[in-house]
N, C-alpha and C positions, 0 to 999 in steps of 0.2 A: 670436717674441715681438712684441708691438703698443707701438710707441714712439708716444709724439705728441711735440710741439714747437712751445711755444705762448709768449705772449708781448703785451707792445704793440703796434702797429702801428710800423714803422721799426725795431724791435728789433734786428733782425739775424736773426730767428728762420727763413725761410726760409734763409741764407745757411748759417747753421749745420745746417739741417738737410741742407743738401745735401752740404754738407763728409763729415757723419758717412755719407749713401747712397754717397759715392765709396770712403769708408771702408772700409764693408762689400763695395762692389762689388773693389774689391781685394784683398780677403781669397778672393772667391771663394766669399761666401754669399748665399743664396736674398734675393732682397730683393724686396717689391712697396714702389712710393711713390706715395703717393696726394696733390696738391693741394688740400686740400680749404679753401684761403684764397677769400675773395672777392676777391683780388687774385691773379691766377694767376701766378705769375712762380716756381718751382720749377720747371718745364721751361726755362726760358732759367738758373736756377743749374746746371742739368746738363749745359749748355752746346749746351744746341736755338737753332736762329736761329728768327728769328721767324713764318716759316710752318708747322715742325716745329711750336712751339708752339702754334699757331693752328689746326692740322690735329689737331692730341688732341681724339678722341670724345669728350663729354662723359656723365658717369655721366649725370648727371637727365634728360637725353634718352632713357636707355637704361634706365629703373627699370619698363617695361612687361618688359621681357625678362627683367632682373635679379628680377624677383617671380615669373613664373612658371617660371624656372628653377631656383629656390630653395624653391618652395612643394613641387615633385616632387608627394610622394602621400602626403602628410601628411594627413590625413582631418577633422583640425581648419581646414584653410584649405578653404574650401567654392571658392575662386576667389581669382585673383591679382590683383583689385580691389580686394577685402574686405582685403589685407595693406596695411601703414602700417609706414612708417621704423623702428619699435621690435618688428612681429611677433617670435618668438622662434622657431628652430625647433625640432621636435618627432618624434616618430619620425614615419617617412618625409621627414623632409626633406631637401634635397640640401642637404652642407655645402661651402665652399672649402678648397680647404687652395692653398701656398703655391708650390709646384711643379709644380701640375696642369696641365694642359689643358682647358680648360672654355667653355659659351657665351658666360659673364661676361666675360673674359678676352679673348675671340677680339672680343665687341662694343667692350670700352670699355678695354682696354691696349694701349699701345706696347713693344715691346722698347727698351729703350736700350743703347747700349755705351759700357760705363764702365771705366777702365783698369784694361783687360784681363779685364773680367768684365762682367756684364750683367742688366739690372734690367728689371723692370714696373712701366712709369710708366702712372698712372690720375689723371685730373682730374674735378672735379665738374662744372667746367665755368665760363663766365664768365655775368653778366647778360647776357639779349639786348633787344632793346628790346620786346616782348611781354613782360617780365617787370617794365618798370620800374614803378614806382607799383600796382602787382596782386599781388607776389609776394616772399617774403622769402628770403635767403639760405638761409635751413632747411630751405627745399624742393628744394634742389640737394643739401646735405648729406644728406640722409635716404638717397643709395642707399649713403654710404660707412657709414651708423650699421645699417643694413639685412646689407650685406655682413660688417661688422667683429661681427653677431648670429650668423652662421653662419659664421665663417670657424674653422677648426680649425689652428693653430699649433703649430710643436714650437722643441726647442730650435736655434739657430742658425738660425733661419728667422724672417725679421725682415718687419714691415711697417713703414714707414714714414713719419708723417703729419704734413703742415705742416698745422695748424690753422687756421682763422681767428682773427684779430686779438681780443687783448684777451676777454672773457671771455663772448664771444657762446654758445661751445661747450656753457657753462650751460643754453643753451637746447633742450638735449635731453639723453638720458643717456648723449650719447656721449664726455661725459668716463671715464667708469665702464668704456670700452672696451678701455684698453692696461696694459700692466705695467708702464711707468716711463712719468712727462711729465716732459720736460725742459721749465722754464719760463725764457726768456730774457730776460733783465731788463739794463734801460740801469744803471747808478750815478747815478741820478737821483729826486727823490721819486717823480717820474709813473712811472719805472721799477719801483719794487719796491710801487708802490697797485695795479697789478694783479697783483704777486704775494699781496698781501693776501687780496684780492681774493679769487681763485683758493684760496687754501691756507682759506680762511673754509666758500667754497662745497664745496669736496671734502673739510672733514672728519670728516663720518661718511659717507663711500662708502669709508673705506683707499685712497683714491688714492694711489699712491707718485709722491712730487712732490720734485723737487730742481732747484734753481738755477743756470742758469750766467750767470755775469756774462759781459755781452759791451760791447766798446769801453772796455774800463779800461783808461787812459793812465797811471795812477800806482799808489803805494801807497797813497793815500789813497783814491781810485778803489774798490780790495780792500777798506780797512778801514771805506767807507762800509756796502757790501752784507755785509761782514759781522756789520757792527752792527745792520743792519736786517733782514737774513734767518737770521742764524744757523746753525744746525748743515744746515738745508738747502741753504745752498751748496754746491754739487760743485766750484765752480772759474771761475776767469774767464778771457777771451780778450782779446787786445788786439789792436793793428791786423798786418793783413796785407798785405805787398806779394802777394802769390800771390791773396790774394780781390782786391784791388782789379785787376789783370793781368788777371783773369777779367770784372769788371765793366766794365772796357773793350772786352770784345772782345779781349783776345789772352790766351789760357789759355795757363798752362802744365803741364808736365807733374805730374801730380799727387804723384812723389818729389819735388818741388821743394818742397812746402809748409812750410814755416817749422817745425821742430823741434819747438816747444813746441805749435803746435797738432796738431801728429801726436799730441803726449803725451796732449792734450788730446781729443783724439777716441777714443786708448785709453780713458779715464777714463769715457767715456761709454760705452764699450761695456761695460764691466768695472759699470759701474751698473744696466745694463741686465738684463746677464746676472744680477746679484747678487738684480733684481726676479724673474725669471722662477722663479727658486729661490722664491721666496715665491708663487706664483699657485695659486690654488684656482676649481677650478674650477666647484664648488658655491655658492662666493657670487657667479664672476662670471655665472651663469645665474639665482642670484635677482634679481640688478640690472637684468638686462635685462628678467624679466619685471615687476618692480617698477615700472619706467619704461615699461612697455609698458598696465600697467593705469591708472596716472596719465594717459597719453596718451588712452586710451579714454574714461575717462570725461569728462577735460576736452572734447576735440571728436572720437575717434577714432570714436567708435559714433553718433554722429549723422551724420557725413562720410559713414559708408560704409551708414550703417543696417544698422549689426550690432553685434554683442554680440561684442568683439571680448576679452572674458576668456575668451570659448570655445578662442579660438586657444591658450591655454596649455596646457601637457600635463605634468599634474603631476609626473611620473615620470621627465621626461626631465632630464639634465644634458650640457652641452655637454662633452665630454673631448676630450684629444688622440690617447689610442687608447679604440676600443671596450671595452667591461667583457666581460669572460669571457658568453659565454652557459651556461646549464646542460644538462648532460648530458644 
C-alpha cells in the first residue's frame, strides 16, 4: 500500500515517517521509501551519515531511463520524450511492483538495513545550482508521481513517502497517489491551517486523510487538535528521548523506543491497513488519467508537441493482479 506523510515544515513529519519505515522494517515487510521533500533529510532519519546520504542517486537525474523503462511497448507512447510526470500506463506498459528487481531500482535505490530487515531508499533528489532560479521542485517530483502511475501494490507491501513541506504536493495529482496520508500537525494555529488546507484541497479526490498530532506536551496540547481537527485525528506523539538520542548521533536500539510510540506506530499501521481495504482500483486510474489530461492541455502538449490525450488507453485499469484472460 502507498502511505505519504505530509505536514508543515518543522513538523516532525520526516521524523515520523521514519519511525513508522523502521517499523515496518522490523516486522519484516516489503517496504520502498521514497524522499520526495525538498529538504532531504529521511536518509540521515534512517540513520545514514552524511555521505551515505549524499551518495543516493537522485530520481530526476534518472527520469530519461525511469520513461523508457516504463513506456515498454505500449503503442500509445510513440517515444520516451513525448511521456510527462502524469503519462498513465496502458497495455504493454511495464509496471513496478515492490519486490522486484528492475532497471528503476538498480538506477535510483539503495538497500538499507533496518533492525533486522531491510528497505528501498529512493530520493528525488536535492536542488543543484543549475536548477536554481530555472527550475521548480516539481520537476524533481514528477519521477516519484511518474513511478507511484505504474507502480502495482499488494497487500503488506508498503511504500513509503515523506512529502514535501506544507501543501506544495497540490501541485500535481500526486496527492491522489496513496491509500492513507498521514498529516502531521504541530498543536498550533500555523499547525492545523495547513491541515485545513490539505483536507479543503483533497475533498472531492476521497483522499483518506488522518491526523497525528505531534509534539504535545499536555492535555490541553490533545484537547487543542481535537477541537480543531476532529474525528480525523488518529492520535498524538509527544517528546522522545530515543528520537532526540537519534538526532544527536547516538541511536539506539530500536526495542528501546518509548512504549507509547511503539503503540503509536501500531495505530498507524492498523490505519493504513484499514485504508488499503477500501482501494479501488478503478477510480484510482481515473485520477491519474484526469490529472494527466489537465497536465496536457495546461502546458503538456505544447512542451512536447504532442496530443498527449492520445497516451490514454481507454480500456486499461491499473490492478494488483491481472483480470482473468478469456478462453
Amino acid at each position: 500500500m502507498k502511505i505519504a506523510f505530509v505536514g508543515k515544515g518543522g513538523s516532525g513529519k520526516t521524523t515520523l515517517s521514519s519511525l513508522f519505515i523502521r517499523h515496518l522494517a522490523a516486522r519484516h515487510l516489503p517496504v520502498v521509501a521514497v524522499d520526495a521533500d525538498i529538504n532531504q533529510h529521511l536518509g540521515a532519519a534512517l540513520g545514514l551519515d552524511e555521505a551515505e546520504s549524499a551518495a543516493l542517486p537522485a530520481m530526476g537525474a534518472q527520469l530519461p531511463l525511469i520513461k523508457e523503462y516504463l513506456r515498454g511497448s505500449n503503442p500509445r507512447i510513440a517515444s520516451a520524450e513525448s511521456m510527462i510526470k502524469t503519462t498513465p500506463p496502458g497495455e504493454g506498459s511495464r509496471l513496478l511492483r515492490i519486490t522486484e528487481d528492475n532497471p528503476v531500482y538498480d538506477a535510483c535505490a539503495r538497500p538499507v538495513t533496518l533492525e533486522g530487515g531491510g528497505i528501498r531508499l529512493l530520493a528525488t533528489g536535492p536542488f543543484t545550482d543549475s536548477d536554481l532560479g530555472v527550475a521548480c521542485y516539481h520537476s524533481k517530483t514528477g519521477a516519484v508521481e511518474l513511478c507511484l502511475n505504474h507502480l502495482v501494490d499488494g497487500r503488506e507491501e508498503y511504500v513509503v513517502v515523506d512529502m514535501t513541506a506544507g501543501s506544495d504536493s497540490f501541485a500535481s495529482g500526486m496527492f491522489t497517489r496513496f491509500d492513507m496520508t498521514f498529516l502531521v500537525a504541530e498543536p498550533t494555529r500555523k499547525g492545523v491551517s495547513v491541515y485545513r488546507q490539505y483536507k479543503e484541497y483533497a475533498r472531492d479526490f476521497g483522499v483518506a486523510l488522518k491526523v497525528v498530532g505531534n509534539k504535545v506536551q499536555s492535555q490541553d496540547d490533545a484537547d487543542f487538535l481535537r477541537e480543531e481537527v476532529g474525528e480525523d485525528l488518529l492520535l498524538t506523539v509527544g517528546h522522545s528521548d530515543w528520537v532526540r538520542a537519534m538526532e544527536k548521533g547516538r541511536p539506539r536500539p530500536f526495542a528501546e523506543l518509548e512504549e507509547g510510540n511503539r503503540r503509536a506506530l501500531e495505530a498507524l499501521s492498523e490505519a493504513a491497513d484499514g485504508a488499503y481495504e477500501a482501494r479501488d482500483w478503478e477510480r484510482y486510474t481515473r485520477q491519474m488519467v484526469h490529472f494527466h489530461l489537465r497536465n496536457a492541455e495546461s502546458w503538456g502538449n505544447e512542451r512536447t508537441g504532442t496530443d498527449l490525450a492520445a497516451q490514454v488507453d481507454p480500456s486499461f485499469v491499473l490492478r494488483e493482479e491481472p483480470e482473468p484472460q478469456p478462453a
